[in-house]
C-alpha positions in Angstrom: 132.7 93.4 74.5 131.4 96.4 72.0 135.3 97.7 72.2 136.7 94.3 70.7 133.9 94.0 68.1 134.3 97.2 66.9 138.4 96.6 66.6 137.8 93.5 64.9 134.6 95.5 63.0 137.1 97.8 62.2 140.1 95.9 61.0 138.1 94.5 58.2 136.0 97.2 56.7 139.1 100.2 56.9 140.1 101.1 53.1 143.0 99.2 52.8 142.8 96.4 54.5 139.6 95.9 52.2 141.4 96.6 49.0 143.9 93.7 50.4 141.3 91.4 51.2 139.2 91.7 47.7 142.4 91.5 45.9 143.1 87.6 47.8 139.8 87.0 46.9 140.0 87.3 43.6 143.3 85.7 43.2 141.6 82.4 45.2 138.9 82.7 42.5 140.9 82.7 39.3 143.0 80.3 41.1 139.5 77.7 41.1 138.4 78.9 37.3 136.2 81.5 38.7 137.0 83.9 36.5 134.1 86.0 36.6 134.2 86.3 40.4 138.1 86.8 40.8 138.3 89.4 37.8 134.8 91.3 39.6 136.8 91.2 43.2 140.4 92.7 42.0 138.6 95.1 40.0 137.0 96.1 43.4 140.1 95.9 45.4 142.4 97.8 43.1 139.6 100.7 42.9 139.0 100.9 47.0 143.4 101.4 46.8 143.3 103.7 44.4 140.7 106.1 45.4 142.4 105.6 49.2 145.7 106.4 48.5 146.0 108.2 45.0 143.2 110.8 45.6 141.8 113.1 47.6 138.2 111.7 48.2 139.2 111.6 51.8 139.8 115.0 52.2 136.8 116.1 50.4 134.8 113.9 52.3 137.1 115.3 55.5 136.1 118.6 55.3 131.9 119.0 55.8 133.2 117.5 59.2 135.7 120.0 60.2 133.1 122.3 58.9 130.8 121.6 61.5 132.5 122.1 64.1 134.0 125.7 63.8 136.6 127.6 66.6 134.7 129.7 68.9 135.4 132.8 70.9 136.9 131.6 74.1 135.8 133.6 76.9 138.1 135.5 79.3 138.8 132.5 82.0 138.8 129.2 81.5 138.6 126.9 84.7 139.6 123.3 83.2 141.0 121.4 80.2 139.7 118.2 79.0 141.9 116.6 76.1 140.6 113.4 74.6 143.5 110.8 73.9 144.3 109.5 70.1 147.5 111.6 69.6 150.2 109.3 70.6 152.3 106.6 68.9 151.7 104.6 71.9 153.5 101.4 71.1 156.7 103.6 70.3 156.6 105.6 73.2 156.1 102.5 75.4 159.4 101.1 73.2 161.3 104.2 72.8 160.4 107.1 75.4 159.8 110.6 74.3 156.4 111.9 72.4 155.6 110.1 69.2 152.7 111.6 67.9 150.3 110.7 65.0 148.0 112.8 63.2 146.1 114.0 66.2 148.9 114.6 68.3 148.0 118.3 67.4 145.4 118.4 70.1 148.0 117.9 72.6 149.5 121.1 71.0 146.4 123.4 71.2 146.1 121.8 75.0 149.8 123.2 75.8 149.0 126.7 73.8 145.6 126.9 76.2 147.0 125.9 79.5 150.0 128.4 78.9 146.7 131.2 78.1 145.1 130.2 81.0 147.4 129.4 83.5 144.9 128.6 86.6 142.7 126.2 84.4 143.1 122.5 85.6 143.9 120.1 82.0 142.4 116.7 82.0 144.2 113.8 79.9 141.6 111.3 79.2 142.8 108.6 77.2 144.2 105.0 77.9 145.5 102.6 75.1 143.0 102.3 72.3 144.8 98.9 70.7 143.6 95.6 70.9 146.8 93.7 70.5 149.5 95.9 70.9 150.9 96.6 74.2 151.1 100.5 74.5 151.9 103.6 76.9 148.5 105.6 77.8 147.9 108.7 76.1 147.7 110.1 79.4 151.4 109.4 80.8 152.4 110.4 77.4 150.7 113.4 77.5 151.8 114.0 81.3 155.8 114.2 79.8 155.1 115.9 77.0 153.1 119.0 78.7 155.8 119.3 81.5 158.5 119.5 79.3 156.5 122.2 77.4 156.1 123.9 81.5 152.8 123.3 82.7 152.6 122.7 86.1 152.3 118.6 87.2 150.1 120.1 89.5 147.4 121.1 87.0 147.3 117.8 85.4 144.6 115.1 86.0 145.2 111.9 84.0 142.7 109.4 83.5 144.2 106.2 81.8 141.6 104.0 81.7 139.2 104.6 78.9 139.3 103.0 75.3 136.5 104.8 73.8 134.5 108.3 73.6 131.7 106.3 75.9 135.3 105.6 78.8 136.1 108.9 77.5 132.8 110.5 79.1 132.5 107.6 82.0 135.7 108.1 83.5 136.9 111.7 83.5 133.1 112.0 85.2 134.4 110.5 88.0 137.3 112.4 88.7 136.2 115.6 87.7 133.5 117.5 89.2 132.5 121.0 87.9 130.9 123.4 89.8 128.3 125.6 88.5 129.2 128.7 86.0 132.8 127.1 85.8 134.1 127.3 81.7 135.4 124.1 80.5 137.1 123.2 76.7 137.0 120.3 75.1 139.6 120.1 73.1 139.9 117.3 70.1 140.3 116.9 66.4 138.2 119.1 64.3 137.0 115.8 62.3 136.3 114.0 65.4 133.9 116.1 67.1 130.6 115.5 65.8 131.2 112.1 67.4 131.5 113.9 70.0 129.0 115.9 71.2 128.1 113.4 73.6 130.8 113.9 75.7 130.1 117.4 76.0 126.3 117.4 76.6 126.4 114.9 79.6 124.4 117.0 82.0 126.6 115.5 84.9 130.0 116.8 82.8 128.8 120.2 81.1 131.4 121.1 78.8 131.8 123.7 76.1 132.6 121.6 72.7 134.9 125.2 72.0 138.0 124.5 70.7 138.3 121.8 67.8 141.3 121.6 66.0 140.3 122.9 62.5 142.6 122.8 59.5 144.6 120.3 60.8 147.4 118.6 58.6 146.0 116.0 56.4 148.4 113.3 54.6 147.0 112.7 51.1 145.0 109.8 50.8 145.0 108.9 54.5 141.6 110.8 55.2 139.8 108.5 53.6 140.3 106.3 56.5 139.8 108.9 59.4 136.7 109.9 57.2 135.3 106.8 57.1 135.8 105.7 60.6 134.7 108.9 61.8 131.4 108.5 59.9 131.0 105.4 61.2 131.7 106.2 64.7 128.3 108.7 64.4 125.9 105.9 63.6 
C-alpha cells in the first residue's frame, strides 16, 4: 500500500508535473473571472518550470548530498557486491532488448569495474520494477545481460527481482544472502541516493559497508531538481 501512495504522492508533488498542474489551475480560474487566483497560480507554475529546468538550483541543492557520502579506501578483498536497482530504462529494455540506462545506470558501471577488481566477490542485483503502471523488465535481469556481456561470471551473480523500494531493497536480498562474520561487503549506489540509504547498510542481520557511492556522477541541467527533491523526501 505505502509503495502506491507514495507513486501517486509522487506523481503530483515532482517539479514539473506541479508547474503543469498550477498552470491548469490558473487557466480554469481566469476561465471563471477569478482573476486573482488564476494570475497567483500561473505565476507559481511558470516559476516552479523555470527554476526546474532553466537553472541549476538542482545541482546546488544535489551536491551537500553527494558530499556526504564520500569514496572510501576499499580494503584488499572484497567477498560480495550488493547493487541497488534504479539504473535501467526498464520499459525499453522490456520493448527493445539491450541495456538502456538512465541516470543511475552508472552504478551498474562501478559494479562491473569492482567485480572485474575483485574477481572472487559474489555481486547482488537487488532491484525489481519500480513503476506503477508501466509494465517493465527488472533491474536485475537487466543487470544479469549487461554484466555478462562486460565478462563477469553468471556464476557470481545473485538476482533478487522482487523489491520496489529501499525497505524490498533490504527485505529481500536478506533472504538470499547470508554473510558470515569478518566478510567485506560494498554497497554500491548513487552518491545522491545514499543518505537514504544508510538503512540498508546498518541492518545488523545484513552488515554492509555503505563504501562505494557513485560521486560526481553526470548531472543533466535542470533535472536535479527532481532527484534532489525526491531524494530529500525519501529521508523523512
Amino acid at each position: 500500500m505505502f509503495f502506491v501512495v507514495s507513486k501517486v504522492f509522487w506523481f503530483f508533488v515532482q517539479p514539473l508535473n506541479l508547474a503543469i498542474f498550477f498552470g491548469l489551475a490558473g487557466i480554469a480560474a481566469q476561465a471563471v473571472g477569478r482573476r486573482r487566483i488564476g494570475l497567483w497560480s500561473l505565476s507559481l507554475g511558470t516559476g516552479i518550470l523555470v527554476l526546474a529546468v532553466w537553472t541549476s538550483l538542482g545541482a546546488i541543492l544535489l551536491h551537500p548530498l553527494e558530499d556526504r557520502a564520500a569514496r572510501p579506501e576499499l580494503p584488499a578483498d572484497i567477498d560480495g557486491i550488493v547493487v541497488l536497482g534504479g539504473g535501467f530504462e526498464g520499459a525499453i529494455n522490456m520493448v527493445r532488448g539491450g541495456y538502456e540506462l538512465n541516470a543511475g545506470g552508472d552504478r551498474f558501471v562501478e559494479a562491473a569495474v569492482l567485480a572485474r577488481r575483485y574477481p572472487r566477490a559474489k555481486v547482488v542485483i537487488s532491484g525489481g520494477s519500480g513503476t506503477l503502471m508501466l509494465e517493465g523488465e527488472t533491474d536485475a535481469a537487466a543487470a544479469q545481460r549487461l554484466l555478462s556481456g562486460l565478462g563477469i561470471e553468471p556464476d557470481r551473480l545473485v538476482l533478487e527481482d522482487r523489491s520496489r523500494s529501499t525497505y524490498e531493497n533490504a527485505l529481500f536480498t536478506r533472504d538470499i544472502v547470508h554473510p558470515a562474520a569478518g566478510e567485506n561487503w560494498l554497497l554500491i549506489t548513487s552518491a545522491f541516493h545514499m543518505p537514504a540509504r544508510w538503512d540498508f547498510s546498518e541492518r545488523p542481520d545484513l552488515p554492509l559497508r555503505p563504501g562505494r557511492s557513485i560521486i560526481g556522477q553526470p548531472v543533466r541541467k535542470g533535472l536535479p531538481c527532481f532527484a534532489t527533491i525526491r531524494s530529500i523526501l525519501s529521508r523523512q
